[in-house]
C-alpha positions in Angstrom: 53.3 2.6 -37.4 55.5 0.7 -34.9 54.9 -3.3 -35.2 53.9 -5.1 -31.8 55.7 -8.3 -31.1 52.5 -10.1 -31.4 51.5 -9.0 -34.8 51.9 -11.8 -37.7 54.4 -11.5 -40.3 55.5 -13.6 -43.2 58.7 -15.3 -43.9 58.9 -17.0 -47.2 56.0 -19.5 -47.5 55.0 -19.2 -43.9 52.6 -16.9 -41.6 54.6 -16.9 -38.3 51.4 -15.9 -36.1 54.0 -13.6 -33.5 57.3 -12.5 -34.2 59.1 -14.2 -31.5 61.8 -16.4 -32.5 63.0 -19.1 -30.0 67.3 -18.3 -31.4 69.9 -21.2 -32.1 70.9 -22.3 -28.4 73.4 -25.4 -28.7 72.6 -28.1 -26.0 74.7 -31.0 -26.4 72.1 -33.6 -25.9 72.1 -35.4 -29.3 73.0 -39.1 -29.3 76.3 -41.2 -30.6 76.1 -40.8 -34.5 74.6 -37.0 -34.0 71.1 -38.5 -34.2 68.6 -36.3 -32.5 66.5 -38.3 -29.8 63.0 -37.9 -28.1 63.7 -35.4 -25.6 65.0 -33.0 -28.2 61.4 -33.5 -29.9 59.8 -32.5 -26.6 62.0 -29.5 -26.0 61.2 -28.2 -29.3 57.8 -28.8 -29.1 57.5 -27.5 -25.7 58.7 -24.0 -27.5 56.2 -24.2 -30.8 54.2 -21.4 -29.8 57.7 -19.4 -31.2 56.6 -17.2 -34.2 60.1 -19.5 -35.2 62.3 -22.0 -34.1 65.5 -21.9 -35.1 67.3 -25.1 -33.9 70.4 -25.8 -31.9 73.8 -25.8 -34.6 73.5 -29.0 -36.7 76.4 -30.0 -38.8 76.6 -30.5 -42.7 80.0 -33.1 -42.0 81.5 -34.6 -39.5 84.5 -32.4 -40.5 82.0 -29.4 -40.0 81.5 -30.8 -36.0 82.6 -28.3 -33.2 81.5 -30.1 -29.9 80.8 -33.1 -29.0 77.1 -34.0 -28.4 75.7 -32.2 -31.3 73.3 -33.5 -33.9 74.1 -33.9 -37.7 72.6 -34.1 -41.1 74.8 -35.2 -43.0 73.5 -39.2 -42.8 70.0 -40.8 -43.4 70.2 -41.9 -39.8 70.0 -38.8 -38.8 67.7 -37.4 -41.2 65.6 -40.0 -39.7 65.8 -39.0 -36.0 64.9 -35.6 -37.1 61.9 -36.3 -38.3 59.7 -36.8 -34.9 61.2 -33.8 -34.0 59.8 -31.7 -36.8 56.5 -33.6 -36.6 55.9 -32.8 -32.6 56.7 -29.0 -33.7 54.2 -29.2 -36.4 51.9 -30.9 -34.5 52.1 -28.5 -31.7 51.2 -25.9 -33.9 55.1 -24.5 -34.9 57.2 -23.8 -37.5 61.1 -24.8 -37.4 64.1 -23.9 -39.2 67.2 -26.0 -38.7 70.8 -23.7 -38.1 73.4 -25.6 -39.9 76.9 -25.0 -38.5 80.3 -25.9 -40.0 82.6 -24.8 -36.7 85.7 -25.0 -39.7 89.0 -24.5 -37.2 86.8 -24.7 -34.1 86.8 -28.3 -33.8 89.0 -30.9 -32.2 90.3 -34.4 -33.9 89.0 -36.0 -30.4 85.8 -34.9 -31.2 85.7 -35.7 -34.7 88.3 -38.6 -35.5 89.9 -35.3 -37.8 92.0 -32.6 -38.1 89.8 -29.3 -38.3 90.0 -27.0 -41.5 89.5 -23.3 -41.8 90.5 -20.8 -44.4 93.9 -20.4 -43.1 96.8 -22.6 -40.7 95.6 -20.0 -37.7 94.2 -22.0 -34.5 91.1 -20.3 -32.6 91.6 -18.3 -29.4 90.5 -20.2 -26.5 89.9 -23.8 -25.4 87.6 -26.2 -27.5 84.9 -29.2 -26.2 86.1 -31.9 -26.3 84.9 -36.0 -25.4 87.4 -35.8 -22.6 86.9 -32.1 -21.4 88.8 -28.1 -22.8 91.4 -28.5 -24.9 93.3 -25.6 -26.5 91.9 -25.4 -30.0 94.8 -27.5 -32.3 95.7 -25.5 -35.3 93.7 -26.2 -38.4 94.3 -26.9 -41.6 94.4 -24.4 -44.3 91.7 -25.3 -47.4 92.9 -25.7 -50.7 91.6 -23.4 -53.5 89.9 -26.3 -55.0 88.0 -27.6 -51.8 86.3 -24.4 -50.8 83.6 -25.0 -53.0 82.7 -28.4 -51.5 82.6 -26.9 -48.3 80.3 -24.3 -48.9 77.9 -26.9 -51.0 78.0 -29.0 -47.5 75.5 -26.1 -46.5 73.0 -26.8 -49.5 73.6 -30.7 -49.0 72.7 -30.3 -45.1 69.5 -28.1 -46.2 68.0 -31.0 -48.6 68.3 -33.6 -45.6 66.3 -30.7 -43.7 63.8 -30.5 -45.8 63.6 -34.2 -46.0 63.8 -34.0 -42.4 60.4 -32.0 -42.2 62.5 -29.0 -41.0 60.4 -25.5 -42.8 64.1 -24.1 -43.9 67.6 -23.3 -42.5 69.6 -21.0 -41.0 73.0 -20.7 -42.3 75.2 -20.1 -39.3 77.7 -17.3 -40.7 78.3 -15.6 -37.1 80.6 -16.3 -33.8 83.7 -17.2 -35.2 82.4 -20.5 -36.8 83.8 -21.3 -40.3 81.9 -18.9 -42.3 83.1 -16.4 -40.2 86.6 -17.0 -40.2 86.2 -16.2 -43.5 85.2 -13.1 -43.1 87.2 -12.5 -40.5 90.9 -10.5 -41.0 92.8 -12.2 -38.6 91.5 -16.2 -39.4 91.7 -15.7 -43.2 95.0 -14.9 -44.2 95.0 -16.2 -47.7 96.0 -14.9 -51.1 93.5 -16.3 -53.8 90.1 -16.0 -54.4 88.7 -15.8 -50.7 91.4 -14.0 -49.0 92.4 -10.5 -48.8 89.9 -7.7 -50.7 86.5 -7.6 -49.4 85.2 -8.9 -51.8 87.1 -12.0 -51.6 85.9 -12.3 -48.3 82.7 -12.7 -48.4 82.8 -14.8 -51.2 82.3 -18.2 -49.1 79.3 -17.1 -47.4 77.5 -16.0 -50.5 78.6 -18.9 -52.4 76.9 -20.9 -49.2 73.7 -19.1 -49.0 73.9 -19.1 -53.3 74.1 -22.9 -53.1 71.5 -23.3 -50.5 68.8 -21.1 -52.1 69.7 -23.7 -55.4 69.4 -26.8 -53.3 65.9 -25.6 -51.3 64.8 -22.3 -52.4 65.3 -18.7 -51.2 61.9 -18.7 -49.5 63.7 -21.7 -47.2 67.2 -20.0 -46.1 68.4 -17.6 -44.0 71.4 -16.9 -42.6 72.8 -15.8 -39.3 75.6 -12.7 -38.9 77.9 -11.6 -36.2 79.3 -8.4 -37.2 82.6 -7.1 -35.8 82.2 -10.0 -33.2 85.6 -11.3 -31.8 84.2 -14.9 -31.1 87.3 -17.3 -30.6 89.6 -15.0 -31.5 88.4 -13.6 -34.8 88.9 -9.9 -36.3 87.1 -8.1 -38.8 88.4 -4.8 -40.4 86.1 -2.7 -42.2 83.2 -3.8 -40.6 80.3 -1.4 -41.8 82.0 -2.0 -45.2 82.4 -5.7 -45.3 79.0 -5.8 -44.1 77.1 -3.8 -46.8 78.7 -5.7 -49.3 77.5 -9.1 -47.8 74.2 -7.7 -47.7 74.4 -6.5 -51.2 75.1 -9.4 -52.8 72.9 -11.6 -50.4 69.7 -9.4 -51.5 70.6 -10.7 -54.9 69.7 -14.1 -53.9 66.5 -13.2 -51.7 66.9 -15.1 -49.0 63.7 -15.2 -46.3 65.7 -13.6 -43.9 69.4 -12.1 -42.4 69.5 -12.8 -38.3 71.7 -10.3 -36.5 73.4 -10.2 -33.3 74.1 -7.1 -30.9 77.7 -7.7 -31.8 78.4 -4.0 -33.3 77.7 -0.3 -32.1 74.0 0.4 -32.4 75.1 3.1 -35.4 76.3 0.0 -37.7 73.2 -2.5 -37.0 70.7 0.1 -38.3 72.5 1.2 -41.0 73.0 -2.5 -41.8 69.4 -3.0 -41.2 68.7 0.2 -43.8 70.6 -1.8 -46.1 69.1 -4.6 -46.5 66.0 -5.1 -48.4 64.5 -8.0 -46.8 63.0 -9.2 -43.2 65.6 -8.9 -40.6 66.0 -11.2 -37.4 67.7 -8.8 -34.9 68.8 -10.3 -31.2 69.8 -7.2 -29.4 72.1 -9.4 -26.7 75.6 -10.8 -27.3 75.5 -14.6 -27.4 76.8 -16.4 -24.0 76.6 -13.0 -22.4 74.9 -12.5 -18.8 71.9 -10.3 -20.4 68.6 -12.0 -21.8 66.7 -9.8 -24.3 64.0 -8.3 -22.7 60.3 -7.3 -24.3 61.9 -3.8 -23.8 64.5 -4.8 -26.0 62.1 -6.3 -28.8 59.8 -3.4 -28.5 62.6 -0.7 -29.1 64.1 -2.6 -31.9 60.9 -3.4 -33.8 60.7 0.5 -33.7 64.1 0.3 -35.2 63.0 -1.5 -38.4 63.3 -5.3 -37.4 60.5 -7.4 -37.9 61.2 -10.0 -35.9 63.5 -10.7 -32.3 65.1 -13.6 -30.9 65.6 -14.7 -27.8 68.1 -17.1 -26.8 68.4 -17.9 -22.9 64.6 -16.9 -21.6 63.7 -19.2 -24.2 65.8 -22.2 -21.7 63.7 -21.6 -18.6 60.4 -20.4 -20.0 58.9 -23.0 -22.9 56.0 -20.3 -23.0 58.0 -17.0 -23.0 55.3 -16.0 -25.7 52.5 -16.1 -23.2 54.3 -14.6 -20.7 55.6 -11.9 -22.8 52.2 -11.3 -23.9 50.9 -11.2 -20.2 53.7 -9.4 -18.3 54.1 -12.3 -16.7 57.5 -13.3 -14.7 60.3 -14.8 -16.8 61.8 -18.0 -15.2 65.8 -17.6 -14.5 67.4 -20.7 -16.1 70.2 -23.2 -14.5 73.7 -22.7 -16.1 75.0 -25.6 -14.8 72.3 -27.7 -16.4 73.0 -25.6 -19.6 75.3 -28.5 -21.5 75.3 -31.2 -18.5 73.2 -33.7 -20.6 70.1 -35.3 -19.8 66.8 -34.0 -18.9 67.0 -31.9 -16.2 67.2 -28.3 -17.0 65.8 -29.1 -20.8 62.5 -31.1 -20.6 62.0 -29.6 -16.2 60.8 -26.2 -17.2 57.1 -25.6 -16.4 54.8 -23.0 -18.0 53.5 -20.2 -15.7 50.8 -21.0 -13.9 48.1 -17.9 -14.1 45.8 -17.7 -10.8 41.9 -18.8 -11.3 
């Protein structure tokens, strides 16, 4: 029998009471030091009747930074800033997962103060954010053998803050052309040792991530988020079904609570992927940044697919109780892009919920 969107379902530790997830939506309104501030506790809290929250991108290192804007957990300042923002959640009734992003060569050094690293010397497709507006993404530099390792334990380091933080577990962010998934990627990864070149060398980083992660807070507290075949700046993947089964394979090995997917492959490969792995599986049917919002249509036809649970990423800016509305039939609330990454709290904190007639 076909789940509803409203049913329960557990994830690790946790009852979610729907199976709504608020997605990872980065909104550049952190403060200097990547300390998170009070607005972002009432945004969050705004959204806690979420079967999940997955937070905005947070990063494990100030190497690990992409834009400017963005919190981190990498310091006990902001472990410390976090923690009202967990707490409003909690209080409001929600459960919250923080998504912890290394953006590896998608970076700038006048965001960050250094030069960006990724798995090989090839820069990223596209402009980057920057303090002082787009700049063409600078070419990164290419990781020794030896410091992989530390890069991929600045995922389990970033998780303990978390959970000191208050957060109920993290998403790894292995999707959208972000470090983990230049590693994946064909075209970003050109290297010859260990993590370059056989698929199994490929994937290698990401497992070692999620290995270290499920060491440093448990299995029951990590998931991890996948792009597959995406082309986000710039990045290739050959042998996607392949390189994908495999990464599955040895991530059911570790147990984590969950794999997030996004719509990024032919419908074919996402539920064969979903056939293949063992575990609950996140699915967001709608390509990240695109024009499309997932629609309860959507979440209804992929529940029948196998997934368990859906995200949804923009309805989630406009409409703080999309799972009301959802629920109701209600109208969804059409969300201002220019307020999207403008700062401040005018198209973050301004959304209302829907007012139901007497």
């Amino acid at each position: 029998m076909n789940q509803s969107l409203f049913d329960s379902h557990r994830l690790g530790d946790l009852v979610l009471p729907n199976r709504v997830v608020m997605a990872p939506m980065t909104r550049v309104r952190a403060a200097s030091g990547g300390l998170a501030t009070p607005s972002m506790a009432t945004y969050y809290a705004q959204r806690a009747t979420a079967g999940l929250i997955v937070s905005e991108g947070v990063q494990p290192s100030l190497v690990g930074q992409s834009n400017p804007g963005t919190p981190g957990l990498y310091t006990d300042e902001q472990v410390a800033s976090w923690r009202p923002v967990t707490a409003a959640v909690h209080a409001n009734g929600g459960r919250i997962f923080a998504q912890i992003m290394h953006g590896g060569r998608v970076s700038h050094p006048d965001t960050t103060g250094l030069r960006p690293v990724g798995p090989s010397a090839v820069a990223a497709v596209g402009d980057v954010f920057t303090p002082t507006g787009p700049q063409p993404a600078p070419l990164p530099r290419a990781l020794e053998t030896a410091e992989v390792p530390e890069h991929a334990a600045s995922y389990a380091a970033a998780a303990r803050r978390a959970v000191d933080a208050g957060f109920d577990g993290v998403e790894i962010h292995g999707a959208n052309g972000y470090l983990i998934s230049q590693f994946l990627s064909s075209n970003a990864n050109l290297r010859t040792d260990r993590y370059g070149g056989s698929l199994a060398n490929r994937v290698r980083f990401a497992v070692e991530a999620v290995a270290a992660t499920v060491d440093a807070v448990g299995a029951a507290r990590t998931g991890i988020r996948l792009s597959p075949g995406g082309t986000f700046w710039g990045v290739e993947e050959r042998d996607v079904p392949e390189l994908y089964a495999l990464l599955l394979a040895e991530l059911a090995r570790l147990e984590p609570a969950y794999v997030h997917l996004e719509g990024t492959a032919d419908e074919e490969v996402l539920v064969a992927l979903r056939r293949a792995w063992p575990g609950t599986l996140i699915m967001n049917p709608s390509l990240p940044m695109s024009a499309k919002q997932v629609e309860r249509a959507d979440a209804d036809r992929w529940l029948g697919l196998g997934a368990e649970l859906i995200s949804f990423g923009r309805a989630y800016l406009s409409n703080p109780d999309l799972v009301e509305r959802l629920r109701t039939g209600a109208p969804i609330a059409p969300a201002d892009e220019a307020t999207y990454f403008q700062g401040g709290d005018t198209g973050y904190l301004t959304y209302a919920a829907f007012q139901h007639a007497a």
